[in-house]
C-alpha positions as CSV (number, residue, x, y, z in Angstrom):
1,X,78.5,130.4,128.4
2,X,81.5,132.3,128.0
3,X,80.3,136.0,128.6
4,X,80.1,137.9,131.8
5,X,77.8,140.1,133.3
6,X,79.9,142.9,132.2
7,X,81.0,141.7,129.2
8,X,79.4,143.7,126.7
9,X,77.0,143.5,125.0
10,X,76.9,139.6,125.9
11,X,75.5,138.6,129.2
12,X,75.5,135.4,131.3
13,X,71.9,134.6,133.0
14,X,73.3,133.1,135.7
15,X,75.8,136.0,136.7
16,X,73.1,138.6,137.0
17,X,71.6,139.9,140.1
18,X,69.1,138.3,141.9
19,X,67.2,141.7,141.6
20,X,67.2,141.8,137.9
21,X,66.2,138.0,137.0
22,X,65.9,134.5,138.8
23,X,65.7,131.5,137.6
24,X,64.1,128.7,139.0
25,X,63.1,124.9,137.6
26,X,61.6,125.6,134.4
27,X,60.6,129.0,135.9
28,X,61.8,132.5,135.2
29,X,61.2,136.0,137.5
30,X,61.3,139.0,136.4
31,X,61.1,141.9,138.5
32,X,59.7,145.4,137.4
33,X,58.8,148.6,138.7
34,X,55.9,151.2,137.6
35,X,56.2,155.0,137.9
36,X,53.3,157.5,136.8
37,X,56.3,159.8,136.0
38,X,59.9,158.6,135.5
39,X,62.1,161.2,136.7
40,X,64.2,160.8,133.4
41,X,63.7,164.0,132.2
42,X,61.0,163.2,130.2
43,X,58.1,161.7,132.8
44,X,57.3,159.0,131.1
45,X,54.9,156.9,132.7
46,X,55.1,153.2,132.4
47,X,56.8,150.0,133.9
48,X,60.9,149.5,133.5
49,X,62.8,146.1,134.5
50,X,64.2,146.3,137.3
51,X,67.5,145.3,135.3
52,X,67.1,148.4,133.7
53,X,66.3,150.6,136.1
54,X,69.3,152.9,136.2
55,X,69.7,152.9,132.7
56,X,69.6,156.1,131.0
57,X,69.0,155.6,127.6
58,X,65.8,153.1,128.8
59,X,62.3,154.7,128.6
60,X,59.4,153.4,130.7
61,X,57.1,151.8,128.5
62,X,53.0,150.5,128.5
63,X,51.2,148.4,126.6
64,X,50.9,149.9,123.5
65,X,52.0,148.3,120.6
66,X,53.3,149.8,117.8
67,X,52.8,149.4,113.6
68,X,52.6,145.6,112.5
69,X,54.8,144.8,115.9
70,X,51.9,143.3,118.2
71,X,54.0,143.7,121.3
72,X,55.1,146.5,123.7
73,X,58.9,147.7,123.7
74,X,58.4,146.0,127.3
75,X,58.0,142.9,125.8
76,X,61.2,143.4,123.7
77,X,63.0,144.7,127.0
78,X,62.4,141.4,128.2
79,X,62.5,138.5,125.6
80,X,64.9,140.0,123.0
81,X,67.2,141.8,125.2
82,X,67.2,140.2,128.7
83,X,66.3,136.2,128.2
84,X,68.9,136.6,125.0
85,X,71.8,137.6,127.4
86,X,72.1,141.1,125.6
87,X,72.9,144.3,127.6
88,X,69.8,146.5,127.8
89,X,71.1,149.7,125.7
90,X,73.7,150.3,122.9
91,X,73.5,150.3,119.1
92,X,75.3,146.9,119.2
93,X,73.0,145.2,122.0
94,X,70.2,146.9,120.3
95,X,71.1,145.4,116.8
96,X,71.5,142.0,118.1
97,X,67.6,142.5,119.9
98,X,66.0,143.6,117.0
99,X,66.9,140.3,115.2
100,X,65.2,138.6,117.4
101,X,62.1,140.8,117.6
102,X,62.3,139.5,113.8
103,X,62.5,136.3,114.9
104,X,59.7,136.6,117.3
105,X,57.3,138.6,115.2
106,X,58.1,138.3,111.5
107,X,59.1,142.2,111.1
108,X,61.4,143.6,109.4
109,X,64.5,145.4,111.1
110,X,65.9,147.1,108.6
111,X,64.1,150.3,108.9
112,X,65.3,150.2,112.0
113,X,68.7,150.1,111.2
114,X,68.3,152.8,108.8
115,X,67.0,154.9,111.4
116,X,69.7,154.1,114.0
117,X,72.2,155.0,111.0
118,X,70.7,158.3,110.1
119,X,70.0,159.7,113.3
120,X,72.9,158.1,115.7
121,X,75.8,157.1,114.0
122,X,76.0,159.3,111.5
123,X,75.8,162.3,113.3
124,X,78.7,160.3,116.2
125,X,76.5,159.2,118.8
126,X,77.4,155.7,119.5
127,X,76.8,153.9,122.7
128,X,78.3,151.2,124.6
129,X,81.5,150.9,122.6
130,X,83.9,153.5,120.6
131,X,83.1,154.3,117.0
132,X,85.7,152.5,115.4
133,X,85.1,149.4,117.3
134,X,81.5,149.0,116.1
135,X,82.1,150.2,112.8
136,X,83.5,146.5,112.1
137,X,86.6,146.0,109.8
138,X,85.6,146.7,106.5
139,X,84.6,149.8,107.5
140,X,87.9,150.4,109.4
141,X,89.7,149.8,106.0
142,X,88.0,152.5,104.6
143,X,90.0,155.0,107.1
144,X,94.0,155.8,107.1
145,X,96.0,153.7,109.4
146,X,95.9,156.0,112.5
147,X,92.1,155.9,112.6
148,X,92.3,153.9,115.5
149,X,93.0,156.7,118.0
150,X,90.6,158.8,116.4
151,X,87.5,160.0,118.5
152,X,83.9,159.2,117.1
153,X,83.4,161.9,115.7
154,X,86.3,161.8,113.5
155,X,85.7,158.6,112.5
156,X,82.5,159.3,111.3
157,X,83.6,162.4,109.7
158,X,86.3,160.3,107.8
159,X,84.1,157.5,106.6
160,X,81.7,160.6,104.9
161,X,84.2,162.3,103.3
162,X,85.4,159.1,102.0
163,X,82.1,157.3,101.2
164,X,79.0,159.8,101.1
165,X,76.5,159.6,103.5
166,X,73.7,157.3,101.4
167,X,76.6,154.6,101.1
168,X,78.1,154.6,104.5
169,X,74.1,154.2,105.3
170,X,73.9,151.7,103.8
171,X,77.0,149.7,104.9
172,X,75.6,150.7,108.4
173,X,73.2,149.1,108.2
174,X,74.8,145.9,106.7
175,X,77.0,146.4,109.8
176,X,74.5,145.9,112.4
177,X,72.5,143.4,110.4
178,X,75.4,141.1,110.4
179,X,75.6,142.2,114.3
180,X,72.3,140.9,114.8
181,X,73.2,137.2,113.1
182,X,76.2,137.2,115.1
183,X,74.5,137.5,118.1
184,X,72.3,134.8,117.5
185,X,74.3,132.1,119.2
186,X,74.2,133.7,122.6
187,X,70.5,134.1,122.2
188,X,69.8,130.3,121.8
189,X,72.4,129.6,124.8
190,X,70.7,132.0,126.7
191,X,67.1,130.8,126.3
192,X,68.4,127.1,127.1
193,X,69.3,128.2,130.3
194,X,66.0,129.4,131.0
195,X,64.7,126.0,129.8
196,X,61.9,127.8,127.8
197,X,61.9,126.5,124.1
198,X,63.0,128.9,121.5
199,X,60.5,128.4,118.8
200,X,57.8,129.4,121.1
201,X,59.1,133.0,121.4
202,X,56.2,134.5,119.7
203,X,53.6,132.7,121.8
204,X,54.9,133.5,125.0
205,X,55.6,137.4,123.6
206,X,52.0,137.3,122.8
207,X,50.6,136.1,126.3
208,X,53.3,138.8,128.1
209,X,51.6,141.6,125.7
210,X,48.0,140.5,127.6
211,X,49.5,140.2,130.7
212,X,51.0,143.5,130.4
213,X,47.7,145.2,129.3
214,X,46.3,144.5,132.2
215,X,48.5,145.3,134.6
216,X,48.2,148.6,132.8
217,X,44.9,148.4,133.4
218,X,45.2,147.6,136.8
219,X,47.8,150.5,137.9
220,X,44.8,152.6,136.5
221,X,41.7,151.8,137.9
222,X,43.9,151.7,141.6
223,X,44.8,155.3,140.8
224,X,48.7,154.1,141.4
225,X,51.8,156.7,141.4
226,X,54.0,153.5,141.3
227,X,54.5,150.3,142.2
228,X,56.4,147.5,141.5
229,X,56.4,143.4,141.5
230,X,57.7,140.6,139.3
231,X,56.2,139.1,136.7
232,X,56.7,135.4,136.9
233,X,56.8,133.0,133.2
234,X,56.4,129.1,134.0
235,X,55.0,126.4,131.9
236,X,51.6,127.2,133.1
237,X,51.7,130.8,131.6
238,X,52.7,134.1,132.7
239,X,51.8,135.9,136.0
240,X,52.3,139.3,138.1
241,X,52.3,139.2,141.3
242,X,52.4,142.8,142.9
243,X,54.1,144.2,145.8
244,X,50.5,144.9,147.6
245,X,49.5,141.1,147.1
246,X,47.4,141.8,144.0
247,X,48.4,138.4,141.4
248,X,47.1,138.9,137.4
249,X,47.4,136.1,135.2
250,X,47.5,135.1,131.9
């Protein structure tokens, strides 16, 4: 694998701390942490990796599943974003994850895309890379030659006064979806170093989601402010095992 753990968005799994993954034979930990109130401004309650701790643009996240998606944004932390080598946060990480939550789950991530258009990009809020590098080249054509100095904002401003906002939407979009085939490689290197097979994303997403519930339910009916473990994914199924000793299974 030719990425490094700062390289981003790509990430080699066998650069990263030992506190953030370990891999074993035909084993992978994963160690998290749980919080009845996050003190990100927002006290969310709900379990983070511990890979993503000190991430700010992370929320803590439960159980609950969204839509038509039948896992938590948990789940996705983990197997579309951490097992595929991709950084935790960032438009282009995050475009590259939600391919393959497609993958995993059959949805659609287009209305994502649309979303992180309309609401980031277009109003300059990029992360994890400068505007004009994650705009791609075709959009960079669309700009004079001294665009590349520009700030965000400017380049964004540029690309709407020469495009409109429902086109450069749309060509947004385009952007990150080709982003998200493009990291598809490093997602398929990534989950052979784990020596978990590929095509069996969606069961092991599934069996996480149960797992997670009830370690939900268990944080609950203990009455706990926070905690924290690792949950451990082998060829006999997933498992937690807590800090207090406590071990749930799936």
């Amino acid at each position: 694998m030719s990425a490094n753990a700062c390289n981003y968005p790509l990430r080699d799994l066998r650069l990263l701390p030992r506190g953030w993954l370990r891999l074993g034979v035909g084993t992978v930990s994963i160690p998290v942490s749980y919080r009845a109130s996050w003190p990100d401004g927002l006290g969310a309650r709900g379990w983070k990796l511990d890979a993503n701790r000190d991430d700010p643009e992370i929320i803590a996240a439960t159980s609950d599943a969204s839509g038509a998606i039948p896992t938590s944004v948990l789940v996705h932390d983990a197997l579309d974003h951490l097992l595929c080598g991709f950084a935790p946060s960032g438009h282009r990480a995050e475009a590259m994850a939600l391919e393959q939550l497609a993958r995993r789950t059959g949805s659609d991530p287009t209305p994502d895309y649309r979303q992180m258009a309309r609401e980031d990009l277009l109003t300059a809020q990029v992360v994890g890379e400068p505007m004009v590098r994650f705009i791609g080249a075709d959009l960079r054509h669309q700009l004079p030659p001294g665009a590349a100095d520009w700030d965000d904002r400017s380049v964004v401003n540029g690309l709407r006064e020469r495009l409109g906002d429902e086109a450069l939407v749309e060509l947004l979009v385009q952007r990150m979806a080709g982003l998200g085939r493009a990291g598809r490689p490093h997602a398929l290197l990534s989950w052979r170093v784990t020596a978990f097979v590929y095509s069996r994303r969606t069961e092991l997403g599934l069996r996480l989601q149960r797992l997670l519930e009830q370690m939900d339910a268990w944080v609950d009916a203990e009455g706990l402010i926070e905690t924290s473990g690792e949950i451990r994914i082998g060829p006999g199924g997933c498992a937690f095992a807590a800090e207090q000793g406590q071990r749930l299974e799936v």
